[in-house]
N, C-alpha and C positions, 0 to 999 in steps of 0.2 A: 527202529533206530530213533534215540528221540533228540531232537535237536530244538535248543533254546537261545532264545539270542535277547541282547541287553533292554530294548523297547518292549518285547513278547515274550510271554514264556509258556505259546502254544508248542506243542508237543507232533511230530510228526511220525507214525511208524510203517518204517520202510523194512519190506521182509531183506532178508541177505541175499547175497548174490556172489554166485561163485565165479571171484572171478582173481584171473592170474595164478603165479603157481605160488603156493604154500611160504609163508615168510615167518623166519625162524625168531625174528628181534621187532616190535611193534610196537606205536602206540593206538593200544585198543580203545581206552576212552581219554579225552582231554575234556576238563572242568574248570572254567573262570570265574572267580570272585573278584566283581571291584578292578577288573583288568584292562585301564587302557578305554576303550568305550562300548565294554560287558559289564553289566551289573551283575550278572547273569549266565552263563553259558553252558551247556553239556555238548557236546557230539561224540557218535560213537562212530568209527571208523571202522573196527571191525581191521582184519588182516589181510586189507588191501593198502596198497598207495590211496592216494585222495587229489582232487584236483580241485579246487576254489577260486570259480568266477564270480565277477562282479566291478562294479566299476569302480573306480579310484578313490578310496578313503571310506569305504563302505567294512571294513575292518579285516581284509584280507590276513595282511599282515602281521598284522595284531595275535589273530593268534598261530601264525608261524614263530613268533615273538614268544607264545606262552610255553609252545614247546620244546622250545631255546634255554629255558628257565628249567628243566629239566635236565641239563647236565652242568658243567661246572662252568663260570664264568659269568659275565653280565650282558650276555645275550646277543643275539644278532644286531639288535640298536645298538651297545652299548651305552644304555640308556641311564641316568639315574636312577636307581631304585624308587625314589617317592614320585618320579616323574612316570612313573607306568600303575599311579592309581589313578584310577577313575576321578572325573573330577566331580567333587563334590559329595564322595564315599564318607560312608559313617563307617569307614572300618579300612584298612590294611588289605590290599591285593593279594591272592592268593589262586595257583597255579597248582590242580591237581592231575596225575595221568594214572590211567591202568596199563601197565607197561606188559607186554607177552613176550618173555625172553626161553633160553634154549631149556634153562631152569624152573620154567613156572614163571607165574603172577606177580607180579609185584607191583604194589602201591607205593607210589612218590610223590611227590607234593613239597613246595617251594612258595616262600613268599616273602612279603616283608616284616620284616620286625617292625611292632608297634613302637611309640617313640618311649612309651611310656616304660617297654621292658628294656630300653636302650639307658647303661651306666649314666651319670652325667657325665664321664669322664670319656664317651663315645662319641667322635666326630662327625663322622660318617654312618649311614644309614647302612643297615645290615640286613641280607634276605639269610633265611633260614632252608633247613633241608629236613625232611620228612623221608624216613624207606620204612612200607610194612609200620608202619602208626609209630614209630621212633625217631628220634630227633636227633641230627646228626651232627657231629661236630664243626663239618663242614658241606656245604656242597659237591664237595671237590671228591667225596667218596660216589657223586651220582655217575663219574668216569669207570665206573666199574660196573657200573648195571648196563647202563643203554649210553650209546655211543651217538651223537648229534654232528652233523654236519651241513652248511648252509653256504648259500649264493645269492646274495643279495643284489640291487641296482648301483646301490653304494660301494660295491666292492667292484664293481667295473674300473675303478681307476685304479684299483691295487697298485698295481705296476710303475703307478706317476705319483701315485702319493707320500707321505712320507715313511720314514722307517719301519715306525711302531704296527702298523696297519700290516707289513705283510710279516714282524715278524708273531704277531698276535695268530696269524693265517696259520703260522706254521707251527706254531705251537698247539693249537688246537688237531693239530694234526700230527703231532709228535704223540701228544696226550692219549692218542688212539691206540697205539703199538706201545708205551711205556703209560702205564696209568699211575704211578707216580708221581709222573711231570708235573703235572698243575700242585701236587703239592710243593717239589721244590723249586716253582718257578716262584709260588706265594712266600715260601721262606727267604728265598735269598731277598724279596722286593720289602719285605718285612725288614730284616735285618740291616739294608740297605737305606730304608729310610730313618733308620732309628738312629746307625753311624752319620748321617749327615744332619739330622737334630742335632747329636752333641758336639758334632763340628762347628757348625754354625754357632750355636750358643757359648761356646769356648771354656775354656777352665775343665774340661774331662779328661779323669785319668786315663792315660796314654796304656796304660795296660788296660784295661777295657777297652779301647779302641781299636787295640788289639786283635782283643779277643773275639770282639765282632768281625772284622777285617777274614779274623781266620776263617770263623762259620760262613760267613760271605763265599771266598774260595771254596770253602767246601762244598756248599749248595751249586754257587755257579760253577764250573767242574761238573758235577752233575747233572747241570742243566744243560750243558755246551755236550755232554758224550749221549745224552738222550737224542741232542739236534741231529747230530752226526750220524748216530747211528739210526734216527729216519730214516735221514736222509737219503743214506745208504739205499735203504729199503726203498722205500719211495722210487728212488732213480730205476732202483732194476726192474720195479713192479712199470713204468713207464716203458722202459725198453722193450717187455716183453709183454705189453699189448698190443689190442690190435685194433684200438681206440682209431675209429674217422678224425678225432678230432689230433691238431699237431702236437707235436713230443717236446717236451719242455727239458733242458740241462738247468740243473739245479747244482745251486754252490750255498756255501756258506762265506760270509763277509763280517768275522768278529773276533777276536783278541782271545780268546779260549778255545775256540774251535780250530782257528788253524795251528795254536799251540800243539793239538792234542794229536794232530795229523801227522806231529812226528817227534812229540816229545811222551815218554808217560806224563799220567795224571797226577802225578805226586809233585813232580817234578812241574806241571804247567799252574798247579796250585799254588808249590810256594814263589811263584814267578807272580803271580797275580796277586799275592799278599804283598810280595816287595812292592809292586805298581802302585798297589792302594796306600801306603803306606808314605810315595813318595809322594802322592798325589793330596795329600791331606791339608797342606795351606790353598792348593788349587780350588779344593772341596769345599773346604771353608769359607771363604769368599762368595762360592759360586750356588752356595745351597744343596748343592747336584753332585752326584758321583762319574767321573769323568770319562771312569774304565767299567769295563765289563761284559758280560754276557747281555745285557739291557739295551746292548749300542749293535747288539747283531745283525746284517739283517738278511735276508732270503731271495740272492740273485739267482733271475731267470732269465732262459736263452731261447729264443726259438730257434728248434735243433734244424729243421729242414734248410732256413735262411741264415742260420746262423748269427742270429739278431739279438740282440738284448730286447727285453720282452718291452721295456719301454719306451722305445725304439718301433716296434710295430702298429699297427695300425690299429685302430678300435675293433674290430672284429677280430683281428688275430689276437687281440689282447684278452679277449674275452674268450675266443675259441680254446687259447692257451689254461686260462681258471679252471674251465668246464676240464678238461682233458686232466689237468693235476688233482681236480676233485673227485671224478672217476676214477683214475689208478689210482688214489690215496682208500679212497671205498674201498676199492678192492681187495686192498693190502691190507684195512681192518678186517675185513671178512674172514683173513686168513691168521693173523695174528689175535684178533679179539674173539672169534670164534665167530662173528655174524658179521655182517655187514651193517653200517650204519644207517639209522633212519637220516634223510635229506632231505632239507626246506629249501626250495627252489624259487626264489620269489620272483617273480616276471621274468625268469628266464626263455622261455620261449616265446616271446613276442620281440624279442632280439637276434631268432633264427630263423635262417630263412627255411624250405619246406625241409628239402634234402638234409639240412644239418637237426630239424627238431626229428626226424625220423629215426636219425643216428642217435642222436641222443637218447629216444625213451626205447627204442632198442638196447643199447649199450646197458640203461638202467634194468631190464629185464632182466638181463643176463646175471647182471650186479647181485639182484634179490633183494634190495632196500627199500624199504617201504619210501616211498618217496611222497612230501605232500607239495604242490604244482599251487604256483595264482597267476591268475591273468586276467584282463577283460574282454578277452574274445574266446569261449568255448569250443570256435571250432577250431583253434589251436592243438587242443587236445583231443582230437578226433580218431587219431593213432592209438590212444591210452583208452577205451571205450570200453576193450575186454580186460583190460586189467586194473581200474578205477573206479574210488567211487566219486562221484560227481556231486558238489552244493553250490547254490547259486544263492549270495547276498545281495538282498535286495530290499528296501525300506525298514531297518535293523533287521528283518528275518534271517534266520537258514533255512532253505529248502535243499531237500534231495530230489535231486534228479537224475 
């Protein structure tokens, strides 16, 4: 195995080891350029989980971060794209994996666009997508090869923060069972800001205003019967676990979703056209579109207490994440054909013993390659036969 890290690029070779049962969806190798605080990086994992100790800003994360960058969206930070170059790089971040899917090999690779191939007439910075040496249109087709999913320290407050944060949560998790989603969740936010440009600057013709309003409805409607029909899934895939951790009642709280629960689609479409349409001096004034699938968001319940989850205590609130994260896995495995690879970051140093047991139990069962950080290794003392182990330590990676 050879592992290289951003101060060294001594090389370590560790024979394989067999260990845990056979996993069908992997990242076999992960490659940094210029990433974060990697000048530098290869490890190869091989088709196990992985567990990454070491102590705090020693670059754990970083690259649970890089292999975030491997499916659609802007990562577990949601970071600025020029804000995850290295500082002081002669060149543009770039983010490559060897991916082991049910299909064969596949190479992927992500990164950012140089400023210099960036229009002048481009605002924002752009990362690019890579599958098998070809350049893709979008990212957002990496939801069809390998499925990612993550639990951050920051997503501990889900439940207390604001809207956008859980329904981002769930969408990324719609994204799994419908791989569409992320493209028309990008269309409708497209079209959407493009109606409220020509609001704001005033004098557009009202038939073109229109005609975006329509495509608007049409994408969201499609966004709001993807939610739903998660949702669906999701809920029954909770009922009929047999998950330690507690059972979450999941709703929708949004202006297309509960149209759709008893009206058709045609029918909640042009309802949401007339809305936009009444809403256009509101719009105009306000910069913002008032109505929408954008304004959703993803109530949860603790089913035993019957609690609103933000409402519960910090550990219930957290036991509750973990618990919709597993049966959401789960229900990819069965609809996406594998199970997702999961970035765990210091989730277990937040459990006590009895629940970190449940936990990488429950994950066995799952078959997702899971990669683990923490700063105490004998956290992970459970996961021994079925992990490989690296230890950051003065910029090195070691295998252990």
């Amino acid at each position: 195995m050879n592992v290289s890290a951003q101060s060294n690029e001594t090389h370590d070779n560790v024979s394989a080891l067999p260990l845990g049962k056979a996993l069908v969806l992997y990242v076999d190798r992960i490659m940094l350029t210029n990433f974060r605080s990697y000048e530098s990086m290869t490890l190869d994992a091989g088709s196990n989980s992985v567990v990454l100790t070491g102590a705090n800003g020693a670059g754990k994360t970083n690259l649970l971060e890089a292999i975030s960058f491997l499916s659609p969206g802007r990562g577990l930070r949601r970071a600025k794209l020029s804000d995850v170059s290295r500082i002081n790089a002669n060149s543009s971040w770039a983010v490559a994996g060897r991916v082991m899917t049910p299909n064969g090999e596949r190479q992927m690779g992500s990164g950012l666009v140089p400023r210099a191939d960036l229009s002048s007439e481009t605002a924002n910075d752009r990362r690019i997508g890579r599958l098998d040496g070809e350049t893709l249109s979008s990212p957002a087709a990496f939801g069809e090869i390998l499925q990612v999913a993550w639990l951050t320290p920051q997503m501990d407050r889900l439940f207390i923060d604001g809207v956008s944060s859980r329904r981002r949560f769930l969408d990324r998790m719609v994204a799994a069972y419908h791989p569409s989603h992320t493209r028309e969740v990008s269309a409708y936010e497209r079209v959407m800001r493009e109606r409220a440009k020509l609001l704001s600057e005033g004098g557009a013709d009202p038939v073109w205003i229109g005609s975006l309003e329509s495509r608007m409805a049409e994408h969201g409607v499609a966004v709001a019967a993807a939610r739903l029909d998660a949702l669906e899934k999701l809920s029954s895939a909770i009922a009929e676990s047999q998950s330690a951790f507690p059972s979450a009642v999941l709703a929708l709280g949004g202006l297309l979703e509960e149209g759709l629960l008893s009206k058709p689609a045609l029918e909640v479409e042009a309802e949401f056209c007339e809305k936009l349409v009444a809403s256009r001096h509101i719009d105009a004034r306000s910069g913002r579109t008032s109505v929408g699938p954008h304004k959703t968001d993803l109530l949860v319940r603790h089913k035993e207490k019957n609690m609103p989850a933000e409402l519960c205590s910090t550990g219930e609130q957290k036991a509750l994440l973990i618990g919709i994260t597993l049966a959401s896995a789960r229900l990819t495995a069965t609809q996406f054909g594998a199970p997702p690879v999961l970035l765990l970051d210091e989730v277990a140093a937040h459990l006590d013993e009895k629940r970190r047991g449940f936990l990488f139990e429950e994950l066995g069962d799952i078959g997702s390659q899971v990669w683990l950080t923490g700063t105490d290794r004998s956290l992970f003392d459970l996961m021994q036969k079925r992990a490989r182990f690296f230890h950051f330590k003065d910029g090195k990676i070691e295998a252990h």
